[in-house]
PDB file of N, CA, C and O in Angstrom:
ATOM      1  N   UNK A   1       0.828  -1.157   0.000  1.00  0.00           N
ATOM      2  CA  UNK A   1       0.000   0.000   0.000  1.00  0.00           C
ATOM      3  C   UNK A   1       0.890   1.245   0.000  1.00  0.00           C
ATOM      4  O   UNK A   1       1.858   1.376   0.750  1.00  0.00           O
ATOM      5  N   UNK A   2       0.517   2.081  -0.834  1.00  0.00           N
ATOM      6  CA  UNK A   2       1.324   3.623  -0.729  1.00  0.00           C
ATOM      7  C   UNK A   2       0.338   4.854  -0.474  1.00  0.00           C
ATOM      8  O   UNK A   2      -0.774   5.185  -0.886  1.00  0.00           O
ATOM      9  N   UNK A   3       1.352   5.404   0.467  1.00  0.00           N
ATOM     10  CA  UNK A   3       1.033   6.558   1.185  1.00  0.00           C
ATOM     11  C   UNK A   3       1.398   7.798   0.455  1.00  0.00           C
ATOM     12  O   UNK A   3       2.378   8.159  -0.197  1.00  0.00           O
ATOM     13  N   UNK A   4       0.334   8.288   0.774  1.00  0.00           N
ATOM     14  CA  UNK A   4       0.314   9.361  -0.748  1.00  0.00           C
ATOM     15  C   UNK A   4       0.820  10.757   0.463  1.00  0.00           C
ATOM     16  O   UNK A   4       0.731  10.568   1.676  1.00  0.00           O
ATOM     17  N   UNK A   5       1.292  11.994  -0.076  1.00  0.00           N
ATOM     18  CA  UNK A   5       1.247  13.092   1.155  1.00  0.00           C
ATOM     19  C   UNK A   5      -0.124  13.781   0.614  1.00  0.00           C
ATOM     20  O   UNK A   5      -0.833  13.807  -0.392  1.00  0.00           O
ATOM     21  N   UNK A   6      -0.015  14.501   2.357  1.00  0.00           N
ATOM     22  CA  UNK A   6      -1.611  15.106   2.331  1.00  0.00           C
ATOM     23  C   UNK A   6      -1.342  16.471   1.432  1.00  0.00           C
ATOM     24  O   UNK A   6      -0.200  16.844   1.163  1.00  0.00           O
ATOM     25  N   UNK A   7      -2.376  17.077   1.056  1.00  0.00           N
ATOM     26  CA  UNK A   7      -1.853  18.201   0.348  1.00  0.00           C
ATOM     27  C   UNK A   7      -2.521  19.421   1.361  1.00  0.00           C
ATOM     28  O   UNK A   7      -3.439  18.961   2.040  1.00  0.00           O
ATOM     29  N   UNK A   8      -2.296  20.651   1.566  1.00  0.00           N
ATOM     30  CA  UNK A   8      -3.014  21.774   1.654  1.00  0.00           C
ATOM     31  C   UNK A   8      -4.088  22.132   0.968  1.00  0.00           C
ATOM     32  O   UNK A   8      -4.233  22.136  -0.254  1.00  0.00           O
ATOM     33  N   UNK A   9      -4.815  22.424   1.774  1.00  0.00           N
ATOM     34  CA  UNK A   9      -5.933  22.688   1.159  1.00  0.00           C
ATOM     35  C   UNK A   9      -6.479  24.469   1.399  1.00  0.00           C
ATOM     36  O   UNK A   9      -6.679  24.777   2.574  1.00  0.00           O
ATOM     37  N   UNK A  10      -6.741  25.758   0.154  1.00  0.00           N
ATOM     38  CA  UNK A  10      -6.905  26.724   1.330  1.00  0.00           C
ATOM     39  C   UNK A  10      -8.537  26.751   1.102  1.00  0.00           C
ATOM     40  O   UNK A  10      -9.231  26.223   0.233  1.00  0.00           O
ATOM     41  N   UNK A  11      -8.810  27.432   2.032  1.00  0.00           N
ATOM     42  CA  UNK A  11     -10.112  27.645   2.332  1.00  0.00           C
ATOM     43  C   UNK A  11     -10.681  28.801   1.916  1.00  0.00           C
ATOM     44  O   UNK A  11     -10.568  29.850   2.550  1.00  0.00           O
ATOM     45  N   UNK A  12     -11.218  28.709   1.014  1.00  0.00           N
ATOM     46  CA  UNK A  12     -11.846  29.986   0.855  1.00  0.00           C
ATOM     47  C   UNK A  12     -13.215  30.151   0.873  1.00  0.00           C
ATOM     48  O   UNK A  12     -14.010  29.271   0.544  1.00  0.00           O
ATOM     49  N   UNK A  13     -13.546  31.399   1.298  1.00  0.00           N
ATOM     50  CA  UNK A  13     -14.529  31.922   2.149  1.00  0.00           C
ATOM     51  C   UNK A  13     -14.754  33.401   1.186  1.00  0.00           C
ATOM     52  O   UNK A  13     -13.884  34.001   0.555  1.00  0.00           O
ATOM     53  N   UNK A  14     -16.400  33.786   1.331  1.00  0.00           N
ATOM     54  CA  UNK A  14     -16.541  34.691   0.420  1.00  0.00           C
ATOM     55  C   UNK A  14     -16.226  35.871   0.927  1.00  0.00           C
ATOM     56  O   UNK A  14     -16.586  35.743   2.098  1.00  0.00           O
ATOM     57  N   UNK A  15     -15.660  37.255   0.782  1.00  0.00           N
ATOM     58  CA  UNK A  15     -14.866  38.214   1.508  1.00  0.00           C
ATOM     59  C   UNK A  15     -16.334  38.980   2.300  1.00  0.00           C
ATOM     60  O   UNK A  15     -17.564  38.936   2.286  1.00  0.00           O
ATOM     61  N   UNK A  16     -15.749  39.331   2.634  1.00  0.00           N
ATOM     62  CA  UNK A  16     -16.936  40.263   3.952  1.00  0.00           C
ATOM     63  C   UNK A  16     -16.431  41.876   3.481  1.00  0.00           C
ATOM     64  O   UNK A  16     -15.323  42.239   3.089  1.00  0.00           O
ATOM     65  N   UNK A  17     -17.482  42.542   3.650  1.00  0.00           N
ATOM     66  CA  UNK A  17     -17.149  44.159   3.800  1.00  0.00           C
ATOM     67  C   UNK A  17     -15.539  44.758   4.052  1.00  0.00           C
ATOM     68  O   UNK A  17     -14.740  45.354   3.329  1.00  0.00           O
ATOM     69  N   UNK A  18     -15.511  44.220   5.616  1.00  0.00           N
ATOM     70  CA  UNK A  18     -14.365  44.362   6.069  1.00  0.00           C
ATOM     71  C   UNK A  18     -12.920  44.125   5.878  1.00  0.00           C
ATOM     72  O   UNK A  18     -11.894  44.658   6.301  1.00  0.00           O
ATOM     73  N   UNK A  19     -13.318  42.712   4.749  1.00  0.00           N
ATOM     74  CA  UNK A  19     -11.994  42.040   4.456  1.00  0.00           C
ATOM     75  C   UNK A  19     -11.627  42.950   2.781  1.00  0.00           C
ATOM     76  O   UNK A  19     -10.588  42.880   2.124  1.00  0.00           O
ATOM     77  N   UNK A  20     -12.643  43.597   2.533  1.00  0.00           N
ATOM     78  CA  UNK A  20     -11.695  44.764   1.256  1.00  0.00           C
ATOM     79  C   UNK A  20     -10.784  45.205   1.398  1.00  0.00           C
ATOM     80  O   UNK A  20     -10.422  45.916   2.335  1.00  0.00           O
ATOM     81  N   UNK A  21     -10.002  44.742   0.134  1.00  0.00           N
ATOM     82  CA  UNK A  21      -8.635  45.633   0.248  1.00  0.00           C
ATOM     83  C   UNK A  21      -8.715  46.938  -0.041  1.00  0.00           C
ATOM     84  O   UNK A  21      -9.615  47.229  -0.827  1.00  0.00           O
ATOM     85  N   UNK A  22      -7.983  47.894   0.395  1.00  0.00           N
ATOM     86  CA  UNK A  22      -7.917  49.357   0.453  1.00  0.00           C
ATOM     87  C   UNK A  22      -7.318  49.720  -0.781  1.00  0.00           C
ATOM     88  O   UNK A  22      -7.070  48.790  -1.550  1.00  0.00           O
ATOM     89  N   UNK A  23      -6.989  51.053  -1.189  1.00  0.00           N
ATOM     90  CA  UNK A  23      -6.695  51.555  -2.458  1.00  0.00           C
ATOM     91  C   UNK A  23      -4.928  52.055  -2.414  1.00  0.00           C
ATOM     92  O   UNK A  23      -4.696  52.680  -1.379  1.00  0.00           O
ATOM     93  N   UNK A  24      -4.110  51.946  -3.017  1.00  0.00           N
ATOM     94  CA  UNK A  24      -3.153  52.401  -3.037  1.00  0.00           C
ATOM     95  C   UNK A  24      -2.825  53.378  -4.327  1.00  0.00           C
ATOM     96  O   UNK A  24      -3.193  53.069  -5.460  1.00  0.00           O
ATOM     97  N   UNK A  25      -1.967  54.803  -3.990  1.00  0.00           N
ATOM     98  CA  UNK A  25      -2.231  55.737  -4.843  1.00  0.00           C
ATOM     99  C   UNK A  25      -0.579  56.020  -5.109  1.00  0.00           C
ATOM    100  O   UNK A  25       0.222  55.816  -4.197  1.00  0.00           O
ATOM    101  N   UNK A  26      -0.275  56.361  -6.035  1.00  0.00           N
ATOM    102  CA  UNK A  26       1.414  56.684  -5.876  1.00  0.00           C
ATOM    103  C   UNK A  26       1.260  58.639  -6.612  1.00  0.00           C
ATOM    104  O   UNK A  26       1.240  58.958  -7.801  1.00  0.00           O
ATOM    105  N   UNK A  27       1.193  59.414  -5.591  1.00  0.00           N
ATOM    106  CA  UNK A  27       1.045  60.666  -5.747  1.00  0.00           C
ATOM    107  C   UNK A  27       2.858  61.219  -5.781  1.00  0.00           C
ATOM    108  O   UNK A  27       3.779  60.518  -5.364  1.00  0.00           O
ATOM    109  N   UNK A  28       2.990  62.375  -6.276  1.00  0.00           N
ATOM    110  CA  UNK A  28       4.523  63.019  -6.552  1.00  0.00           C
ATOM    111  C   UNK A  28       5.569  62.961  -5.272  1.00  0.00           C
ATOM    112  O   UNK A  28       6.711  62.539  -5.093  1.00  0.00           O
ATOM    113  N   UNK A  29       4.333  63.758  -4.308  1.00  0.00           N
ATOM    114  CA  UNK A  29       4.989  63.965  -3.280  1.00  0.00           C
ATOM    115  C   UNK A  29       4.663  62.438  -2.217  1.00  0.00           C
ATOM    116  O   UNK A  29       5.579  61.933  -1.568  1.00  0.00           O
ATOM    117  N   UNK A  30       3.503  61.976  -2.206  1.00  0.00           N
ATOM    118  CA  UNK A  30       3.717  60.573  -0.958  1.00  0.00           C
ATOM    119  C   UNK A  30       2.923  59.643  -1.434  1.00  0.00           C
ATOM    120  O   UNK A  30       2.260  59.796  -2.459  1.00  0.00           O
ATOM    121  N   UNK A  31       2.924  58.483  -0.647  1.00  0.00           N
ATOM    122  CA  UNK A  31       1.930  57.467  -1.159  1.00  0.00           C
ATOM    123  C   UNK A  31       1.004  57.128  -0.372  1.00  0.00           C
ATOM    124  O   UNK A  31       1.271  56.654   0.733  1.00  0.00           O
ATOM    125  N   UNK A  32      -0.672  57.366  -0.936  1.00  0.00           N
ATOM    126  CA  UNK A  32      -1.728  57.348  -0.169  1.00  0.00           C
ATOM    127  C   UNK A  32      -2.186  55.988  -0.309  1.00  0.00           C
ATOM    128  O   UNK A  32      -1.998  55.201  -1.237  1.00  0.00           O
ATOM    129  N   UNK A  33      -2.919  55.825   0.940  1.00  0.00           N
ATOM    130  CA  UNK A  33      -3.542  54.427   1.200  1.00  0.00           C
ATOM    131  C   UNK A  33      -5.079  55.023   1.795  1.00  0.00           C
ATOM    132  O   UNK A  33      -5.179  55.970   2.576  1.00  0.00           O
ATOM    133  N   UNK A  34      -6.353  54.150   1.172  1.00  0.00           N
ATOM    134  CA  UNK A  34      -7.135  54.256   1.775  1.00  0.00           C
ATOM    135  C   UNK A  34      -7.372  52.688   2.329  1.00  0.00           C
ATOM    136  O   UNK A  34      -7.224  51.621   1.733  1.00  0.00           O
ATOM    137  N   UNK A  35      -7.720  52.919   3.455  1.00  0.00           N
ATOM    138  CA  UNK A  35      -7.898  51.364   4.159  1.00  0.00           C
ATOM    139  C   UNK A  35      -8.900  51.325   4.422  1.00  0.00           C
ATOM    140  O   UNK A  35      -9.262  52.476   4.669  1.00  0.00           O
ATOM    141  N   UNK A  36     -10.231  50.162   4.629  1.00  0.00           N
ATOM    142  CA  UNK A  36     -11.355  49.921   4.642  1.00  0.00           C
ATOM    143  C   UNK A  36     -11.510  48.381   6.124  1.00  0.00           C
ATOM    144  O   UNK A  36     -12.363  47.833   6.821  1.00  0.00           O
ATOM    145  N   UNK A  37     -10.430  48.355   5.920  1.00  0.00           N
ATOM    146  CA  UNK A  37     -10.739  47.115   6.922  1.00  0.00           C
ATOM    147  C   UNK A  37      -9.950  47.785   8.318  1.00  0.00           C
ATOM    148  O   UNK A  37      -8.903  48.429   8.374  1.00  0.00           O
ATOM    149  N   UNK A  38     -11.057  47.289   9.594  1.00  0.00           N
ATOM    150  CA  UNK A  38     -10.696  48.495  10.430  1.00  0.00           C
ATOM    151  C   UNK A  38      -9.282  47.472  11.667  1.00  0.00           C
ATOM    152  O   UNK A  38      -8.923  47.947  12.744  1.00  0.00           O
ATOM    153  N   UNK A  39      -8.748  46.097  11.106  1.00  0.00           N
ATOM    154  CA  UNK A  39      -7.853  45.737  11.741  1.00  0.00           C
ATOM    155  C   UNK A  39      -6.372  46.700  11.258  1.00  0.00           C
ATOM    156  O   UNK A  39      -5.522  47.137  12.033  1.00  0.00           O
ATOM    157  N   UNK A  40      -6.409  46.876   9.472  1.00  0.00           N
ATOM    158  CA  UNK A  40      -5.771  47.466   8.895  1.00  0.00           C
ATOM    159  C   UNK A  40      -5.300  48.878   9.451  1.00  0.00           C
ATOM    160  O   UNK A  40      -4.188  49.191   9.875  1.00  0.00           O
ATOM    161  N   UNK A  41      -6.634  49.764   9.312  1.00  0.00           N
ATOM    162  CA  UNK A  41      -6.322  50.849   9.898  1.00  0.00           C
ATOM    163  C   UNK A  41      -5.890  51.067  10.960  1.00  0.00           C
ATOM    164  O   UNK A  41      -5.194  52.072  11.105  1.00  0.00           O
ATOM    165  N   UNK A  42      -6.150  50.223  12.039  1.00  0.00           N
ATOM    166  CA  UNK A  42      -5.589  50.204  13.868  1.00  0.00           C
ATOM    167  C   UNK A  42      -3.785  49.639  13.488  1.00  0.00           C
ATOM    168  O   UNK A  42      -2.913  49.794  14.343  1.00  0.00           O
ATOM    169  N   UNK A  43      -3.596  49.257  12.662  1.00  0.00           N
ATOM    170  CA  UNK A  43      -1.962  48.498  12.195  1.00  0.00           C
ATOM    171  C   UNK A  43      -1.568  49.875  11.759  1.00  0.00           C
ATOM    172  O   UNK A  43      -0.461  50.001  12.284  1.00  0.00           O
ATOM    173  N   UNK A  44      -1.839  51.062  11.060  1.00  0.00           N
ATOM    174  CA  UNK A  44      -1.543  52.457  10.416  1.00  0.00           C
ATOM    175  C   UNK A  44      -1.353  52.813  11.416  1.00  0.00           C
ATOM    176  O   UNK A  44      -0.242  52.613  11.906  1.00  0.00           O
ATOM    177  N   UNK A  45      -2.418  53.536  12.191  1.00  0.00           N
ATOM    178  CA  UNK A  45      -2.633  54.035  13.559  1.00  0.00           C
ATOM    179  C   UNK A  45      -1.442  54.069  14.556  1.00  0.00           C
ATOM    180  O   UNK A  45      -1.107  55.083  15.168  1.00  0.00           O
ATOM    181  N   UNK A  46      -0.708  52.602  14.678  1.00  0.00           N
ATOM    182  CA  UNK A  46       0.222  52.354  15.327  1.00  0.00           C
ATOM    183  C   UNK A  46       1.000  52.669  15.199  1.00  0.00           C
ATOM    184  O   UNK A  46       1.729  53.226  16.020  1.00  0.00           O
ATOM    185  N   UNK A  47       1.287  52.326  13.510  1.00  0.00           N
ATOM    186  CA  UNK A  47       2.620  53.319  12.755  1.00  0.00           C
ATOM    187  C   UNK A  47       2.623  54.637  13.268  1.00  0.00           C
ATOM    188  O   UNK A  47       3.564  55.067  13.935  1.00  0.00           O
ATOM    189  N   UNK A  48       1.675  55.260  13.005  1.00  0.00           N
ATOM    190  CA  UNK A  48       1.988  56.888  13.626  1.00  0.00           C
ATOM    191  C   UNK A  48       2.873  56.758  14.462  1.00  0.00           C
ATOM    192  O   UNK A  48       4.051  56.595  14.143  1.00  0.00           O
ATOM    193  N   UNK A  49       2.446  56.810  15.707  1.00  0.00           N
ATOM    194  CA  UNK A  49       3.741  57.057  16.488  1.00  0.00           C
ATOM    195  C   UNK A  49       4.919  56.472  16.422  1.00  0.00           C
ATOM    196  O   UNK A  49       5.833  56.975  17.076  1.00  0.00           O
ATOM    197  N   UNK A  50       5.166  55.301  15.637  1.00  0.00           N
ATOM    198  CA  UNK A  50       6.963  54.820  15.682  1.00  0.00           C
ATOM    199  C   UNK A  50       7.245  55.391  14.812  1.00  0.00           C
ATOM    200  O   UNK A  50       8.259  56.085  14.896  1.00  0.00           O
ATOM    201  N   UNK A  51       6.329  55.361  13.325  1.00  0.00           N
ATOM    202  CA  UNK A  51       6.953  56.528  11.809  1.00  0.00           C
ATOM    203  C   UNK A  51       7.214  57.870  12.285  1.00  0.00           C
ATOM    204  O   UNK A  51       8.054  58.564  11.711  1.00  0.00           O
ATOM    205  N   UNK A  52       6.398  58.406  13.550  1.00  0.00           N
ATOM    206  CA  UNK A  52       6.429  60.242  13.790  1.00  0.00           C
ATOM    207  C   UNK A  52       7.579  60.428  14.898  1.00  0.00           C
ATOM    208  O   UNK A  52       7.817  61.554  15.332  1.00  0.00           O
ATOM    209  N   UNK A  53       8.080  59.628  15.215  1.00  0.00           N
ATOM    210  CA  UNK A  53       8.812  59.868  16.527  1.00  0.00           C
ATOM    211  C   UNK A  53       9.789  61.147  16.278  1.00  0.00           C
ATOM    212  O   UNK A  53      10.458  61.212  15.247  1.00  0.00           O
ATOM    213  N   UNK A  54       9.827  61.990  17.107  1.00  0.00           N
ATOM    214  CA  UNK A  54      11.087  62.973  17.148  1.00  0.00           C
ATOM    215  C   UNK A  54      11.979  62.607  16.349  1.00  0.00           C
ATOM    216  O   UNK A  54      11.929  63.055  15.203  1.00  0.00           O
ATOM    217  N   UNK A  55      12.627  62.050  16.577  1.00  0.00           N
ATOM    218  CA  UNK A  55      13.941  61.061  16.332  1.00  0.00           C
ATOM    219  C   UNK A  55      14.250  61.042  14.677  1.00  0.00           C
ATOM    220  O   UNK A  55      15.310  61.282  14.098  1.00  0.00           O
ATOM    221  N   UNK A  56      13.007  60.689  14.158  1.00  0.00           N
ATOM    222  CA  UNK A  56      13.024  60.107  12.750  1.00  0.00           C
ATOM    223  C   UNK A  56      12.743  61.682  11.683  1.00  0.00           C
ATOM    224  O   UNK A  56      11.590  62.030  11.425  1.00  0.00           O
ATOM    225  N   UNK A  57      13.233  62.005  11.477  1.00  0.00           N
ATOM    226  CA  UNK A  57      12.347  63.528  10.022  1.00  0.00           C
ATOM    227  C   UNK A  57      11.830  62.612   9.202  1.00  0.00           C
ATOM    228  O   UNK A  57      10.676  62.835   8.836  1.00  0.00           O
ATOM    229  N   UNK A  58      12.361  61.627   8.799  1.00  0.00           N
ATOM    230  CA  UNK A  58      11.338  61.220   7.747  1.00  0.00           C
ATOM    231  C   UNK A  58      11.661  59.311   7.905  1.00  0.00           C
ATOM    232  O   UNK A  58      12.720  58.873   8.354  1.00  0.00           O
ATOM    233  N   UNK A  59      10.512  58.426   7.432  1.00  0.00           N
ATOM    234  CA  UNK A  59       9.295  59.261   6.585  1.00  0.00           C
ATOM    235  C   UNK A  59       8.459  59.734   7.810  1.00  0.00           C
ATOM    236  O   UNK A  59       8.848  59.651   8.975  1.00  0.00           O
ATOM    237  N   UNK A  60       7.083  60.316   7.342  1.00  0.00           N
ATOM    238  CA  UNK A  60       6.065  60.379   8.249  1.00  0.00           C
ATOM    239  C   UNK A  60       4.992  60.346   6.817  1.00  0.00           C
ATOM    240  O   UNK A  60       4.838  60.606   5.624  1.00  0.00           O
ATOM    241  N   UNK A  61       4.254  59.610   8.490  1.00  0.00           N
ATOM    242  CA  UNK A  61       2.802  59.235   7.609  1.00  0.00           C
ATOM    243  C   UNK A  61       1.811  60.033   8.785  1.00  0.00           C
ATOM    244  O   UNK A  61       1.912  60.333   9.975  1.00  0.00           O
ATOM    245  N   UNK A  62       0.686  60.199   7.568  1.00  0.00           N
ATOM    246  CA  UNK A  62      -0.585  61.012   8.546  1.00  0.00           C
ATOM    247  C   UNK A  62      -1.757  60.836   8.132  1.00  0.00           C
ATOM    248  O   UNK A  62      -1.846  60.600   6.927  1.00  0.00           O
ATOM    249  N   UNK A  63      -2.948  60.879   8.878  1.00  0.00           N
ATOM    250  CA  UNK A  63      -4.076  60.595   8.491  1.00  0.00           C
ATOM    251  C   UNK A  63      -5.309  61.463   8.544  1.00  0.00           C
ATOM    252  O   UNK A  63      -5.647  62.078   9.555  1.00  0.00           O
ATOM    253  N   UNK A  64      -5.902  61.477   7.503  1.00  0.00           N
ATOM    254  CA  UNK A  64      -7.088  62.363   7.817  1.00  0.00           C
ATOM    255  C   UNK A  64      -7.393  62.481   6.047  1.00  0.00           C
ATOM    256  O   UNK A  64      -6.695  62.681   5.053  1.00  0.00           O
ATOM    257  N   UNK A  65      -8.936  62.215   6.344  1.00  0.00           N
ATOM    258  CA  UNK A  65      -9.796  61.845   6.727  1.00  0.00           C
ATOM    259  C   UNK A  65      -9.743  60.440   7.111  1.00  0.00           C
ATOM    260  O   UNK A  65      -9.255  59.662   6.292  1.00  0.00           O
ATOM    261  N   UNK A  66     -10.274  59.878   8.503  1.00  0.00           N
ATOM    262  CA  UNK A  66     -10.346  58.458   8.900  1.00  0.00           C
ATOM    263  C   UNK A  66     -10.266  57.295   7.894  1.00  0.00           C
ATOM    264  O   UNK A  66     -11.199  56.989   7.151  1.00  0.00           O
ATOM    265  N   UNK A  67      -9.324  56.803   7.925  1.00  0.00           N
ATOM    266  CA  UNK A  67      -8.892  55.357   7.049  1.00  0.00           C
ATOM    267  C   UNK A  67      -8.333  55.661   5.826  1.00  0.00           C
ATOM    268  O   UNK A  67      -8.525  54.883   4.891  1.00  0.00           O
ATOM    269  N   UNK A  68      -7.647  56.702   5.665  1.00  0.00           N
ATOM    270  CA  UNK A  68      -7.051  57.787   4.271  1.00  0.00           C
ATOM    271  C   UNK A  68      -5.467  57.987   5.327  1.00  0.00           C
ATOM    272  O   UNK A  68      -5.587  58.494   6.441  1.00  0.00           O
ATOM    273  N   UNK A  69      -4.115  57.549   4.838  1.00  0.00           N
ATOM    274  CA  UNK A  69      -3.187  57.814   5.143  1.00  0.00           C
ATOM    275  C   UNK A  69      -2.600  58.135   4.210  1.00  0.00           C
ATOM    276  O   UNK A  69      -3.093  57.674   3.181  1.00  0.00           O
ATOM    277  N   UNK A  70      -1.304  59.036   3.992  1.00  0.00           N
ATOM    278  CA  UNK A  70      -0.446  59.403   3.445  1.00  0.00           C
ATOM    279  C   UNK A  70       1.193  59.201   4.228  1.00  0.00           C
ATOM    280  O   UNK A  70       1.511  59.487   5.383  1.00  0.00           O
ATOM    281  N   UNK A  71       1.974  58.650   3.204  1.00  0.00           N
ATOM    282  CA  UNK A  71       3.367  58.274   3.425  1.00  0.00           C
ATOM    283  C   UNK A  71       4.386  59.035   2.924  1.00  0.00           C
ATOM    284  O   UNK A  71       5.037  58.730   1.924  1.00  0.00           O
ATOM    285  N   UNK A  72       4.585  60.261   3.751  1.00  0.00           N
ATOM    286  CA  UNK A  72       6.220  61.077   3.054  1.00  0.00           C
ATOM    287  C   UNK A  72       7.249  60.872   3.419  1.00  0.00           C
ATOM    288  O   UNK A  72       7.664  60.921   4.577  1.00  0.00           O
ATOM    289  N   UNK A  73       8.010  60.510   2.096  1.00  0.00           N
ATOM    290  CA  UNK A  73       9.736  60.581   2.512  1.00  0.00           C
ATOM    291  C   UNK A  73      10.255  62.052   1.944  1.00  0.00           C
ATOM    292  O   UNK A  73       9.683  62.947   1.322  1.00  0.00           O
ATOM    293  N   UNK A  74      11.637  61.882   2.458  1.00  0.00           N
ATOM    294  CA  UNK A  74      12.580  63.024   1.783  1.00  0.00           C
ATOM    295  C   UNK A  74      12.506  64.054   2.024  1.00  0.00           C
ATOM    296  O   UNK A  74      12.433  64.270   3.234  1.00  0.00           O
ATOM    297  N   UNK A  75      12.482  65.183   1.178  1.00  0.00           N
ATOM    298  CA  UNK A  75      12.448  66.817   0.817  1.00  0.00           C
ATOM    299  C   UNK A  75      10.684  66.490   1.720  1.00  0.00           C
ATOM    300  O   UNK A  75      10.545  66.497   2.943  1.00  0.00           O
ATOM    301  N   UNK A  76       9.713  66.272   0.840  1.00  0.00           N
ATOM    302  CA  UNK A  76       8.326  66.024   1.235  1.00  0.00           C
ATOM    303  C   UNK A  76       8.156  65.774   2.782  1.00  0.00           C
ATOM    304  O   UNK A  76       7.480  66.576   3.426  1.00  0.00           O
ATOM    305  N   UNK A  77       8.659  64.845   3.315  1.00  0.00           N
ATOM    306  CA  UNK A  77       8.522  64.514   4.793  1.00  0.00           C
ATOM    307  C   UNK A  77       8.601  65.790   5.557  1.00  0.00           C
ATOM    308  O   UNK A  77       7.826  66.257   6.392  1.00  0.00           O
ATOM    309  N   UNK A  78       9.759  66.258   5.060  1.00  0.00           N
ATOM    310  CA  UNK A  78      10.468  67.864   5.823  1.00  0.00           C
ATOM    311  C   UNK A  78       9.669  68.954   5.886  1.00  0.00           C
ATOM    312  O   UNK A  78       9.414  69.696   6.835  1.00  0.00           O
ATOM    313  N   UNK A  79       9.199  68.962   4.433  1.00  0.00           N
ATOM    314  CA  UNK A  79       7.726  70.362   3.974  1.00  0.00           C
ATOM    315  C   UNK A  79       7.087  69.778   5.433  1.00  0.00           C
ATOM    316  O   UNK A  79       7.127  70.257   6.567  1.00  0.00           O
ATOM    317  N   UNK A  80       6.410  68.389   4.843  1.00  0.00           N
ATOM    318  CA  UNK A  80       4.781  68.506   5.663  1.00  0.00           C
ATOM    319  C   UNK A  80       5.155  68.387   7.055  1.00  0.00           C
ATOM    320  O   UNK A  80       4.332  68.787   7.879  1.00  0.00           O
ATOM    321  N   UNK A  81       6.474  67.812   7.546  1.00  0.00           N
ATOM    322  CA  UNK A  81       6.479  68.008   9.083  1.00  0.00           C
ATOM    323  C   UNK A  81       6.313  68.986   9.958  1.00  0.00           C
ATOM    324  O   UNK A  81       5.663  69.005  11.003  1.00  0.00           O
ATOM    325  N   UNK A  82       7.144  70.034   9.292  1.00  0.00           N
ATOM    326  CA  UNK A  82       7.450  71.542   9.156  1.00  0.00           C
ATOM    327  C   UNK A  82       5.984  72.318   8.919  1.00  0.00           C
ATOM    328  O   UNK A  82       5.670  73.309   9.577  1.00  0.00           O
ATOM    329  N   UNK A  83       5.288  71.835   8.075  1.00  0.00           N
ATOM    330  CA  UNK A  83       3.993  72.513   8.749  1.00  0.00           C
ATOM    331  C   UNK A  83       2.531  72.002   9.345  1.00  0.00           C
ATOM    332  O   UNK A  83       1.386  72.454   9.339  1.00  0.00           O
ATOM    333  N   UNK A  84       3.347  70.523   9.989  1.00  0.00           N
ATOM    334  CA  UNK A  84       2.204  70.492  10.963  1.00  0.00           C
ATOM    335  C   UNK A  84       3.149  70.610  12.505  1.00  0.00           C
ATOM    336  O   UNK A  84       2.916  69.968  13.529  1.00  0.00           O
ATOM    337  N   UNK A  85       4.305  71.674  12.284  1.00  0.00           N
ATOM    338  CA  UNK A  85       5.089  72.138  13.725  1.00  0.00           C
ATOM    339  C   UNK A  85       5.929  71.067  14.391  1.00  0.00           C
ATOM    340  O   UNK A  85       6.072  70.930  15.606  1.00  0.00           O
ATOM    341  N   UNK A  86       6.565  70.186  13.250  1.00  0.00           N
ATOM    342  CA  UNK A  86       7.358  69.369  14.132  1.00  0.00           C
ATOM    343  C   UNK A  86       8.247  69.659  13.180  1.00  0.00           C
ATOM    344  O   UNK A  86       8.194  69.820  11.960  1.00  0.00           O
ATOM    345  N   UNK A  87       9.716  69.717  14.632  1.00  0.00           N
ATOM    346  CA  UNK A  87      10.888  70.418  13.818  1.00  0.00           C
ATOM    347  C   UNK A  87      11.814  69.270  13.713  1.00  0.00           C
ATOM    348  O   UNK A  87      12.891  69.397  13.129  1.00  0.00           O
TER     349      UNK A  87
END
């Protein structure tokens, strides 16, 4: 008798509201994300503060309007830090 291997199997399941993927935008100055799934956005969220830390000028990311982030590096990071008063 031969033993065959088991294979993987994935499971798929029909997506839910929540499980949409968000939009990715590649703009001059940063790269926007809109996120729709709200585990996603709480994972952004977090970023803020380790991407914004004093420490770092760039990049920084920021959000607004809710589940709409933007990602600046470089020259860009410096502008927009600089005028939301972080030196």
């Amino acid at each position: 008798m031969r033993l065959g291997m088991a294979r993987a199997r994935a499971i798929q399941r029909p997506r839910e509201p929540e499980d949409a993927p968000g939009t990715v935008r590649i703009e001059e100055e940063c790269l926007e994300l809109d996120v729709a799934n709200p585990h996603d956005i709480g994972v952004l969220r977090r970023w803020l503060g380790r991407v914004n830390g004093p420490s770092y000028p760039q990049p920084y990311l920021v959000e607004g309007p809710p589940g709409h982030f933007r990602l600046y590096v470089g020259e860009a990071a410096e502008r927009v830090r600089t005028r939301h008063g972080i030196f």
